[in-house]
DOLO-546266 format. One record per residue (C-alpha): y, x, z; residue number from 1. Coordinates in steps of 0.05 Angstrom, whole numbers, padded with zeros to 5 digits. Each point is the difference from the previous one (the first is absolute). Example, Ala and Ser with C-alpha at 12.3 -4.5 7.8 and 13.67 -1.06 7.14 Angstrom:
<Y -00090	X 00246	Z 00156	k 1> $
<Y 00069	X 00027	Z -00013	k 2> $
END
This chain:
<Y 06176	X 03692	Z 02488	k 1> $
<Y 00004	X -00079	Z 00012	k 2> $
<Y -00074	X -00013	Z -00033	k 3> $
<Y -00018	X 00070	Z 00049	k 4> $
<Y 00023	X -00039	Z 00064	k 5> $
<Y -00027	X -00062	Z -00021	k 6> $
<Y -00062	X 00034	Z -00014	k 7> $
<Y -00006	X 00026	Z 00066	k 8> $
<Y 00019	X -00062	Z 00031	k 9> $
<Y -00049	X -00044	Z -00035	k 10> $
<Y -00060	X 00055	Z 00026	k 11> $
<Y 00037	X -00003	Z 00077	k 12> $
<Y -00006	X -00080	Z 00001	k 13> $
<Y -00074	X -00007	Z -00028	k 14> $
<Y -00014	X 00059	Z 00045	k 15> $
<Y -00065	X -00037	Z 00034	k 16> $
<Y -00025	X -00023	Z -00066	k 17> $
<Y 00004	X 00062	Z -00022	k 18> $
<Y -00045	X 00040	Z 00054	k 19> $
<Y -00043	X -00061	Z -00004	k 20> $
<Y -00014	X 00004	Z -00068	k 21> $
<Y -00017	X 00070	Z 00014	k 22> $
<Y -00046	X -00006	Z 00059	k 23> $
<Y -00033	X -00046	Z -00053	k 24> $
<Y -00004	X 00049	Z -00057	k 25> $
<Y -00027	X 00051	Z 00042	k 26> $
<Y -00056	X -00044	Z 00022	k 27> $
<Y -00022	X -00029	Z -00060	k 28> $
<Y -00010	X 00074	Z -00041	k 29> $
<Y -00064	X -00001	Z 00046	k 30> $
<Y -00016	X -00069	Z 00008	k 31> $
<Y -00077	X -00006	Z -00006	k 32> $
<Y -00021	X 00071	Z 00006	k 33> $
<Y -00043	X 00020	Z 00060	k 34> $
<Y 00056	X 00048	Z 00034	k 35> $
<Y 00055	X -00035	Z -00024	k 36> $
<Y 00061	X 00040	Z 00020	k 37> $
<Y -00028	X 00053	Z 00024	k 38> $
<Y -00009	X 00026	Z -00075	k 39> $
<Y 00075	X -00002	Z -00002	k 40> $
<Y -00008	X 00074	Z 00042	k 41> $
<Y -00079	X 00017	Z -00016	k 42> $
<Y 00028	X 00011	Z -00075	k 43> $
<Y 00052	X 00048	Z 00013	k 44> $
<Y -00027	X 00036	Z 00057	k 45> $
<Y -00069	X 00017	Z -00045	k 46> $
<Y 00059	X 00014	Z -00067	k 47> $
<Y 00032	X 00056	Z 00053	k 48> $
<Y -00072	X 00028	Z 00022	k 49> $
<Y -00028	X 00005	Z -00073	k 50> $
<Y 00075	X 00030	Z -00023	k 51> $
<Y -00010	X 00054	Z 00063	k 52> $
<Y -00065	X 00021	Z -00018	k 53> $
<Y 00006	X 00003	Z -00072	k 54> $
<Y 00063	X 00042	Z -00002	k 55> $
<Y -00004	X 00039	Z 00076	k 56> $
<Y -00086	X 00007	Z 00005	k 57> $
<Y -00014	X -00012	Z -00073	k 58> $
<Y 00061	X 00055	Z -00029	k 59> $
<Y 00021	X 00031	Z 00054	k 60> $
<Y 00070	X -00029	Z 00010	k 61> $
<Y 00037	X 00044	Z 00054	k 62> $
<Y 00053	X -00018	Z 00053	k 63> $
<Y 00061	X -00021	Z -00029	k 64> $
<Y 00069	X 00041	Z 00025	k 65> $
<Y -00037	X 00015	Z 00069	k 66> $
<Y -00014	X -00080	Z -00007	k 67> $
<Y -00078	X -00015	Z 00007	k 68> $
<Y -00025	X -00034	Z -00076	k 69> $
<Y -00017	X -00060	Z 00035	k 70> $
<Y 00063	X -00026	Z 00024	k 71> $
<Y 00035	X 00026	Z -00056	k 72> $
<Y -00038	X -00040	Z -00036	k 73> $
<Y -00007	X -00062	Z 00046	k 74> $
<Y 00082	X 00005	Z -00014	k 75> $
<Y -00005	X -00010	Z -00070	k 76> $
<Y -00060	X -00045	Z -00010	k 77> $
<Y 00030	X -00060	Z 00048	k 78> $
<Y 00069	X -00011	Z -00030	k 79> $
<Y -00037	X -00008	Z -00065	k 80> $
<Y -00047	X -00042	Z 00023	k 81> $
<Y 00050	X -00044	Z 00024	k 82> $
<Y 00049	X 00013	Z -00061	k 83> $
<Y -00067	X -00014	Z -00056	k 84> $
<Y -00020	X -00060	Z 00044	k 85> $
<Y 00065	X -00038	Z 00000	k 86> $
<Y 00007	X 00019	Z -00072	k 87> $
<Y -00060	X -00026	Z -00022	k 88> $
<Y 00002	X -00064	Z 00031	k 89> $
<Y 00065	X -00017	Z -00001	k 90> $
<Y 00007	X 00007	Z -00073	k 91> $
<Y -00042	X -00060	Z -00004	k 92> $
<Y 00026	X -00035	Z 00060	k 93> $
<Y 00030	X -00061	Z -00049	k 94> $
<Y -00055	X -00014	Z -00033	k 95> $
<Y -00040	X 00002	Z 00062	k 96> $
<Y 00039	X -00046	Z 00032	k 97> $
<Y 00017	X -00040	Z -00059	k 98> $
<Y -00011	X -00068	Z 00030	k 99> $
<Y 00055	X 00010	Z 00052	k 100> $
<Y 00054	X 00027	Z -00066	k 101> $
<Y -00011	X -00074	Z -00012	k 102> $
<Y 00016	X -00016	Z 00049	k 103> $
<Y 00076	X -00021	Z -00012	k 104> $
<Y 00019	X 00004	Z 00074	k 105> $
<Y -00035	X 00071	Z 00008	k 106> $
<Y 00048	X 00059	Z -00003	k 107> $
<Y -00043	X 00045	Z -00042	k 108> $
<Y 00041	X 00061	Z 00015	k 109> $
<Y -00036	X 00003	Z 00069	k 110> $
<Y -00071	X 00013	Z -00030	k 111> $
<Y 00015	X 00075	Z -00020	k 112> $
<Y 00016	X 00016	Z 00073	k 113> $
<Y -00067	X -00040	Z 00025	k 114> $
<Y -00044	X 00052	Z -00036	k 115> $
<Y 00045	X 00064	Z 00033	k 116> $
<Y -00015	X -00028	Z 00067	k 117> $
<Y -00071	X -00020	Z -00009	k 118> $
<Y -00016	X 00069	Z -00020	k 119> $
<Y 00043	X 00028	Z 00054	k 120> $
<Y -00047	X -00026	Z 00052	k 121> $
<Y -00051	X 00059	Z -00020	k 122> $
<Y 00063	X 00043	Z -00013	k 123> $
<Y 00017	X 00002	Z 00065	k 124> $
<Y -00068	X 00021	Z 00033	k 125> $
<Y -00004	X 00060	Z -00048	k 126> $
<Y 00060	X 00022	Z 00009	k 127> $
<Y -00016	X 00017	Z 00074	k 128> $
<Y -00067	X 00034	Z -00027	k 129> $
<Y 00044	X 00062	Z -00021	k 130> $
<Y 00029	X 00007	Z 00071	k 131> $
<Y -00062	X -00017	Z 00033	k 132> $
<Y -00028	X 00065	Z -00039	k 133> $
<Y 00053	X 00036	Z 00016	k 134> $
<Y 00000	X -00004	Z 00072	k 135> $
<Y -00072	X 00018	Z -00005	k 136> $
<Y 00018	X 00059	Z -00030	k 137> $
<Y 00026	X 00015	Z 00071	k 138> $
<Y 00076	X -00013	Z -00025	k 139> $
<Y 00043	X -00047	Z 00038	k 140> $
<Y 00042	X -00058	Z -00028	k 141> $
<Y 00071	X 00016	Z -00005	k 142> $
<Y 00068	X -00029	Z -00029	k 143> $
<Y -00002	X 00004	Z -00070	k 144> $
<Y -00058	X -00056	Z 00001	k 145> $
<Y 00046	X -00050	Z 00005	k 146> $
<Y 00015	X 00027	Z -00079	k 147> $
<Y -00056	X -00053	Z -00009	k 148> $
<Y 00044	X -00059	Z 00010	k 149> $
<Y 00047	X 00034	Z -00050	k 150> $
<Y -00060	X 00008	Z -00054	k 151> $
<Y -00022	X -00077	Z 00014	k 152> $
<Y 00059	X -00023	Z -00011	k 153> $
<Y 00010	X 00043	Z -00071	k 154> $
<Y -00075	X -00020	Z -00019	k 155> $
<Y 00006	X -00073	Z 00007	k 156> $
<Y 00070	X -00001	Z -00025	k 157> $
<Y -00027	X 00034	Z -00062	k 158> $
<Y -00060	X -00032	Z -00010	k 159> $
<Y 00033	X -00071	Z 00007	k 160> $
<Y 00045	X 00030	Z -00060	k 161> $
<Y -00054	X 00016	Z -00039	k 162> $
<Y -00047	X -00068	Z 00012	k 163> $
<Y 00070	X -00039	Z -00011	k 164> $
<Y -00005	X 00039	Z -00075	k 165> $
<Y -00078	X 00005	Z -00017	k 166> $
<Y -00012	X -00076	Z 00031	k 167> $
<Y 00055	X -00031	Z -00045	k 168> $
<Y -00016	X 00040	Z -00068	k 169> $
<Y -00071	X -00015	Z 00007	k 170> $
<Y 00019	X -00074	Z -00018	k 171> $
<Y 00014	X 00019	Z -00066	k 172> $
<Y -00039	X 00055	Z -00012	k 173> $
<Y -00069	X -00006	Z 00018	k 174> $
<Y -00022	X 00078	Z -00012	k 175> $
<Y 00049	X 00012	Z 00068	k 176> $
<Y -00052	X -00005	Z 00045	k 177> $
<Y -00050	X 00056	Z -00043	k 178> $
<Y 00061	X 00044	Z -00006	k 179> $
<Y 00008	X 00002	Z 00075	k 180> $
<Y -00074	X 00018	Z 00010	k 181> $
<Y 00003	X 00049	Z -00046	k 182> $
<Y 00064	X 00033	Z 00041	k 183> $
<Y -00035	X -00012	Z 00068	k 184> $
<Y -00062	X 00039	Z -00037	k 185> $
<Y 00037	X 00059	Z -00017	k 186> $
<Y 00055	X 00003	Z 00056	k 187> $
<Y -00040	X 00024	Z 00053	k 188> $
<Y -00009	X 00064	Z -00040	k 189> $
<Y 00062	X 00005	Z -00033	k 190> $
<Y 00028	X -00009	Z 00067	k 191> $
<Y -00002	X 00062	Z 00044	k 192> $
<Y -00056	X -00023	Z 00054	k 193> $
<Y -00072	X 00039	Z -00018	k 194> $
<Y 00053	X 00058	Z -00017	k 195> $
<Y 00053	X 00041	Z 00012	k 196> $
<Y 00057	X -00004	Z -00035	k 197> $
<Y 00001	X 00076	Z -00008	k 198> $
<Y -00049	X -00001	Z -00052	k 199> $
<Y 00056	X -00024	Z -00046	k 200> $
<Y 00045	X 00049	Z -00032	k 201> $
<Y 00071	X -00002	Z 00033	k 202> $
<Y 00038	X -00025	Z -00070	k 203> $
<Y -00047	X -00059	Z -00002	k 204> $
<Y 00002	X -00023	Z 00084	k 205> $
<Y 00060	X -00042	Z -00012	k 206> $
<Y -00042	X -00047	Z -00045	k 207> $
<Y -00041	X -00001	Z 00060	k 208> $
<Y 00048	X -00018	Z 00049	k 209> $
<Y 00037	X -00054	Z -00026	k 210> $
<Y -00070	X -00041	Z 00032	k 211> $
<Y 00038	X -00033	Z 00059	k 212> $
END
């Protein structure tokens, strides 16, 4: 619990660094490129409008629970877009940043937490898409939305787990960072978001449900 606090503390006190490394991060994954950060929301958006008409126009994917496909869907995709993104990067995140881990003065544990926020940035935006869509759907916002600053909070929690994990072990085993692909590859349909969990037999949904 000591080396928890002290953890916590040491991110507190380099707080600035921290967001400034981000804002950084975030800029340079365009840097060059004609839109430049405005591919940080063209990708997703067109992901979302190919995924819609592929599984509503293309196979005839019906409302959800009274729920229009769409948003059920929009739901799904943007946690995981967030959750694959953070992943992904942020398993590499030392070796990235290698020449400030030798940096003797750095405190390396901060780096993790850069590549969380950088890709919360985007995070944020999309996670107001689902409402927007809602509310077009001529529903109006009501109190259990603010169950979003519950899920943020349990996302980056346990994605700053996982990066903490993937980001260390990749030191000393190189194949981490294919491993990871490969999970990000097959997650999104292992993981209940093109379909229902229904289709599953009800002896094998608990497998299905330990996904937090």
């Amino acid at each position: 619990m000591k080396k928890f606090f002290q953890a916590v503390m040491d991110i507190v006190h380099s707080r600035e660094l921290i967001f400034n490394l981000a804002k950084n991060d975030f800029k340079t994954k365009y840097v060059g490129s004609f839109l430049g950060m405005l591919w940080a929301f063209i990708r997703p958006i067109i992901t979302v409008l190919v995924y819609w008409f592929v599984f509503q126009v293309g196979l005839g994917s019906s409302d959800v629970n009274g729920c229009p496909f769409v948003l059920w869907l929009l739901t799904g995709l943007v946690p995981w877009f967030y959750f694959s993104d953070v992943l992904g990067s942020g398993t590499a995140v030392l070796i990235e940043y290698q020449y400030l881990v030798k940096k003797i003065v750095f405190n390396i544990s901060t780096l993790p937490i850069v590549k969380v926020i950088s890709s919360l940035f985007v995070h944020l935006f999309f996670t107001a898409l689902p409402i927007i869509v809602y509310c077009c759907y001529g529903n109006m916002p009501h109190l259990y939305m603010f169950q979003i600053l519950y899920y943020m909070f349990c996302m980056v929690a346990f994605l700053l787990a996982l990066v903490y994990f993937t980001s260390s072990v990749v030191l000393f085993f190189k194949d981490t960072m294919q491993i990871i692909g490969v999970i990000i590859e097959i997650g999104i349909w292992m993981t209940p978001i093109m379909w229902q969990l229904t289709l599953i037999p009800e002896q094998f949904r608990w497998v299905f449900k330990l996904n937090p």
